[in-house]
N, C-alpha and C positions, 0 to 999 in steps of 0.2 A: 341685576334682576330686581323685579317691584317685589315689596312684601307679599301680595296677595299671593302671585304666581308662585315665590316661593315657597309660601306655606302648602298651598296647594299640591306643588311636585312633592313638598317632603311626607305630606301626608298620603298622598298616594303611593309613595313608596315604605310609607310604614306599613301602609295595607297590604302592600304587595309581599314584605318581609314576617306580616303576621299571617297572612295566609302560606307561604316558606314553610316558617315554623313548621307548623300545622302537618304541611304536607311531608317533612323532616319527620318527623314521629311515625306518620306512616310508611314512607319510605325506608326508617328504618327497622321496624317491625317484617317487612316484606325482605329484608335483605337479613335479616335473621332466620327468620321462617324459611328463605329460600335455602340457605345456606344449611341446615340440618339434612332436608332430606338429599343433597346432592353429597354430600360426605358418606350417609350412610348408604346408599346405593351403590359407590365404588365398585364392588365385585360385579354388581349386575351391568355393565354398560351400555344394553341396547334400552334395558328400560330407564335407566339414567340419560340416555340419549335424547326419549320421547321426553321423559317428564324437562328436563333442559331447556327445548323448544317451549313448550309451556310457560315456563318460569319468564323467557326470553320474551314471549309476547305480552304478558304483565309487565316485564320493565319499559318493555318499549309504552305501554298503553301511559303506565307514572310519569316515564319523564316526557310523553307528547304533552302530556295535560299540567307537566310544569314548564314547558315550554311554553305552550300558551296563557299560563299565569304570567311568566318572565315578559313576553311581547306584550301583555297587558297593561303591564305597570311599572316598567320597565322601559318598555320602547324597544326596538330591534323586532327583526320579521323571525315568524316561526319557524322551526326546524321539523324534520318530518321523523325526527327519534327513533333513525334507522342507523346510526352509524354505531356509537358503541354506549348505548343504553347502561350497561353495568357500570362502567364506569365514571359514568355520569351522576349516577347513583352513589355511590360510592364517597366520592368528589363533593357533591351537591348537600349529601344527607349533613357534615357536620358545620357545612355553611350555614345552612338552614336554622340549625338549631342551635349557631351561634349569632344568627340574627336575631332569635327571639329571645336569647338572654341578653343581649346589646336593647332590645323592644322593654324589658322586663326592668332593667336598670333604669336608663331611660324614663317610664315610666315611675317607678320609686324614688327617681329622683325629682320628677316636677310635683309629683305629690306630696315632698317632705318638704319642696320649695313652698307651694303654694300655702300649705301646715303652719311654716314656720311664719307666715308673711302675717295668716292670721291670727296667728299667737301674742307676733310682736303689738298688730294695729289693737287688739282687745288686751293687750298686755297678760295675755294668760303665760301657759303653759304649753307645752308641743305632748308632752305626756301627762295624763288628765291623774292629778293629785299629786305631781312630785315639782314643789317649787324648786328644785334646783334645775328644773329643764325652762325655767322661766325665760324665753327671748325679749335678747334689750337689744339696742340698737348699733350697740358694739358691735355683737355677736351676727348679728344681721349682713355688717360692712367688712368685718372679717372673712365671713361665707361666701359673700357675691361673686369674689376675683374667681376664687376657685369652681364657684358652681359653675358660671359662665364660661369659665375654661374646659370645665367637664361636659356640660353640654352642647359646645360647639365643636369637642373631639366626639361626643357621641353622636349628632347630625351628619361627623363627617365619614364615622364609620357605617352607619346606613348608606348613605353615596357609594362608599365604599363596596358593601356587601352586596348592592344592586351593580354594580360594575363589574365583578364578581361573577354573580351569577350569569350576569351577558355572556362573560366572556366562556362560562362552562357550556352555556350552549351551545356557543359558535364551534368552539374546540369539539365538544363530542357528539354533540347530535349534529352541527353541519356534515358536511361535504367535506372528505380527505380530500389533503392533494392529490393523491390520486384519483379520485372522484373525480376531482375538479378542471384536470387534466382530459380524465374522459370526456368528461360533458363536454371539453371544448371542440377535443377532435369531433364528437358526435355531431355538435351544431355545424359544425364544417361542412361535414358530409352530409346533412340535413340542409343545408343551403344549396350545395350544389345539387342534394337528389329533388328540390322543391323547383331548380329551376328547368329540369329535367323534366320533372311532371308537369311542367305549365307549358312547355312545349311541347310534351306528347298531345296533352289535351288540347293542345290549339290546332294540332297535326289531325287528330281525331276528328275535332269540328269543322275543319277545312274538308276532311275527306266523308264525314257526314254530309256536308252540303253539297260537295259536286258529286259523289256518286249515287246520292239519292234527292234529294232537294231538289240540285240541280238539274236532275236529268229527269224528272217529273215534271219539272215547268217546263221544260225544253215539247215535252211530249202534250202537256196543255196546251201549249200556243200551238201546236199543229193542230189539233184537235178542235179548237178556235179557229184557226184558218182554214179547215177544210168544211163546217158550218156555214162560214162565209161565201165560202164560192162554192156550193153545193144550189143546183138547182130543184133539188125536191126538196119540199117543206118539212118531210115528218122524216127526210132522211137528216135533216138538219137540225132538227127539234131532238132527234135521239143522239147527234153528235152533242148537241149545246147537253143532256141530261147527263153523258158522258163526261164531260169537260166538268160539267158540277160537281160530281161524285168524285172525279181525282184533285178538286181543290180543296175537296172534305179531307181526303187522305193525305194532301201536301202539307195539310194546315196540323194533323193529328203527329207527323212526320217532324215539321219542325217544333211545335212543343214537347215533343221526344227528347230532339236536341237541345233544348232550355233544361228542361226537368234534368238532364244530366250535368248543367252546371252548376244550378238552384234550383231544387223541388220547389216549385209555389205552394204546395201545399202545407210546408211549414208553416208560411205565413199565414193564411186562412184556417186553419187546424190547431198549431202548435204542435210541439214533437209525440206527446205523449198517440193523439189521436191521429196524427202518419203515419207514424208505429203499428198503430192498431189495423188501420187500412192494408200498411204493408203484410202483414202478416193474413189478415184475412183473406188476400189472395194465392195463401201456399197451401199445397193441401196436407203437409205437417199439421199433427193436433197441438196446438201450441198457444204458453202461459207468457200472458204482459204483465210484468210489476212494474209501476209507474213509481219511485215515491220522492218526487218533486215537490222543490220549494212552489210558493205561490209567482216568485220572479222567474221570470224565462231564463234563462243562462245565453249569453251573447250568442245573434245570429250565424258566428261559423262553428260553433262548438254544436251547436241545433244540427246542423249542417251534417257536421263529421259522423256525429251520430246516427243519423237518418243513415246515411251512405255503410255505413258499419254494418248496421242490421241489413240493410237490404242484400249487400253482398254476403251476409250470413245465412240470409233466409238462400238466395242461391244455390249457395253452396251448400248447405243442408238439402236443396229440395232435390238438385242437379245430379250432387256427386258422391253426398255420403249416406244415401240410405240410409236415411233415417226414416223414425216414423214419428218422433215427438220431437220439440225445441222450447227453451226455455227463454225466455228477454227480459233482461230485469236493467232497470235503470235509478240509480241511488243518486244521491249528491252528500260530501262533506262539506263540511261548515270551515273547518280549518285545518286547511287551505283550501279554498275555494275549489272542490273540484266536481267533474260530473263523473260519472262509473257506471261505463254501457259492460256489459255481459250476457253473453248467448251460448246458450249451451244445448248439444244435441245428442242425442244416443246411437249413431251412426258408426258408418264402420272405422271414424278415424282417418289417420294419415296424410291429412291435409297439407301441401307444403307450402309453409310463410314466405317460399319466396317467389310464388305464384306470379301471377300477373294481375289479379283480384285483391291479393292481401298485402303483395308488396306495395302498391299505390296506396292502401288503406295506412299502411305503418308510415309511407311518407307523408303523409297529410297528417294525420297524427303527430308527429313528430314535428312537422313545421308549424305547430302550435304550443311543441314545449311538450307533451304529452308522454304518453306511454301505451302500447300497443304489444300485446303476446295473444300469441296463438299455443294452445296446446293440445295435441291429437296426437294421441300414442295409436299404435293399430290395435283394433278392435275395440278402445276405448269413448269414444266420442270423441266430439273437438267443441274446446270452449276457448271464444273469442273474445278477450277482453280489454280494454281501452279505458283509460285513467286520462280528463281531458281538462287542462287547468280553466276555469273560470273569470279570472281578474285580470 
């Protein structure tokens, strides 16, 4: 490796191990503080239970945002610091704050280097009034072997501590085997239910066109032909007005059938203002939070989303009595992702494995995604999709 690049990587990674530190102190101040009031709560357990959950989504929030320090400077892809947080914590906190005493060493020792060098070239002193700290050039050639041995064990335990931390990541905020296992079975069945929907859909638009496309044209051309060989003028001027009026309807007919494989109107709008359209058509009183980047997020994720709400609005307008609906659409930064949710105050009951939601969750899915439905009775149903971005 060239010098430049070297210094480069190591100083990035001293950066990476002094911001550690840092967040070492805090972590474990949080892991103290958490620890008191779960001890003293014992006899209570339902409220030990709530405050628990609480504690849980602070460690998770510490170690996402030391995961995203770690893939910063570090290298390796983020973890979503859903697997076992505490112990990551745990694990993490005396690395941390063994990197920054390895940073603190390290540092006092280029400082006593750099001290000594100018002590020797001005022939002073390292300590200012005591000639017997005077450096000679002996003492210089004595020190080097060992400095140089010290500080290419301490470059090598930065490497080291960055390694380290990779590997806490991987282990406690990835994916268990058993995760990992799932996820596979899932994508299986995720391929085989995607190639399932792309033949219902193709079944659909086949049967789209011949039993209405098709059989509209069928009924122009006669309409057409009996114009043709009709010998009264105004009996054929009203066949031809006729023939016009169902070419208007064959033409609103097959952009029916386009718009259900790609809404055009994302592309000429963008999602936030489809959205807005889609919903201005339900008579639900209903709230759009938009809060988008300035970047689009890729044309099928646009897609997914548009199709989401629309079959929410639906289903709110159709089946669950409702009277209000909520649409809010977020994005995370890291991991790239989009976060459609719709919520309505209807009677509930919804079942995810519909004909409407189950297609929603396959499409979802064959992008990697994440899709829940939740509708207790009597409680509303909120429809929500987690859509990766990258």
């Amino acid at each position: 490796m060239r010098p430049l690049p070297l210094l480069t990587a190591a100083a990035r990674i001293g950066a990476g191990l002094t911001l550690g530190a840092l967040a070492a102190l805090a972590e474990l101040a949080y892991l103290l503080i958490s620890a008191l009031p779960l001890v003293l709560l014992l006899p209570w357990p339902s409220t030990r239970k709530r405050l628990d959950e609480l504690l849980l989504r602070g460690a998770r929030w510490l170690a996402r945002r030391d995961a995203r320090r770690v893939a910063r400077y570090f290298g390796g892809g983020e973890a979503e610091a859903q697997s076992r947080p505490w112990m990551y914590l745990l694990l993490r906190t005396p690395v941390g704050l063994g990197g920054g005493v390895i940073l603190f060493l390290l540092g006092y020792g280029l400082l006593t280097v750099v001290a000594s060098f100018g002590a020797w070239f001005t022939g002073g002193s390292i300590f200012t009034g005591n000639p017997a700290g005077r450096i000679t050039t002996e003492s210089i050639l004595a020190l080097s072997l060992p400095g140089l041995v010290l500080l290419y064990l301490a470059l090598q335990g930065l490497y080291a501590l960055s390694t380290v931390e990779r590997r806490l990541v991987r282990e406690f905020l990835g994916r268990s085997p058993a995760q990992l296992r799932q996820r596979i079975e899932d994508l299986t069945l995720t391929r085989a239910g995607v190639v399932e929907a792309v033949d219902a859909e193709r079944r659909r638009i086949e049967r789209d066109l011949h039993d209405g496309v098709q059989q509209r044209l069928v009924a122009l051309g006669l309409l057409i032909g009996r114009a043709r060989r009709g010998a009264d003028p105004a009996r054929s001027e009203a066949l031809l007005a006729q023939a016009h009026q169902e070419c208007q309807e064959i033409l609103s007919d097959l952009r029916e059938v386009a718009w259900r494989v790609y809404p055009t109107a994302l592309d000429n709008l963008g999602l936030p203002e489809a959205i807005a359209r889609v919903v201005e058509g339900s008579p639900l009183r209903t709230t759009v939070t938009c809060e988008l980047p300035p970047q689009r997020p890729p044309a099928q994720v646009e897609a997914a989303a548009y199709f989401i709400v629309c079959e929410a609005v639906t289903n709110a307008t159709k089946h669950a009595d409702a009277a209000t609906m909520a649409v809010r659409l977020t994005c995370l930064d890291a991991p790239a992702r989009l976060l459609v949710e719709i919520a309505d105050d209807g009677v509930g009951g919804a079942d995810p494995a519909g004909g409407g939601l189950s297609g929603l969750a396959q499409r979802v899915a064959a992008m990697d995604g994440e899709f829940q439905v939740r509708s207790p009775l009597g409680g509303g149903t909120v429809i929500g999709a987690s859509l990766p971005c990258a």
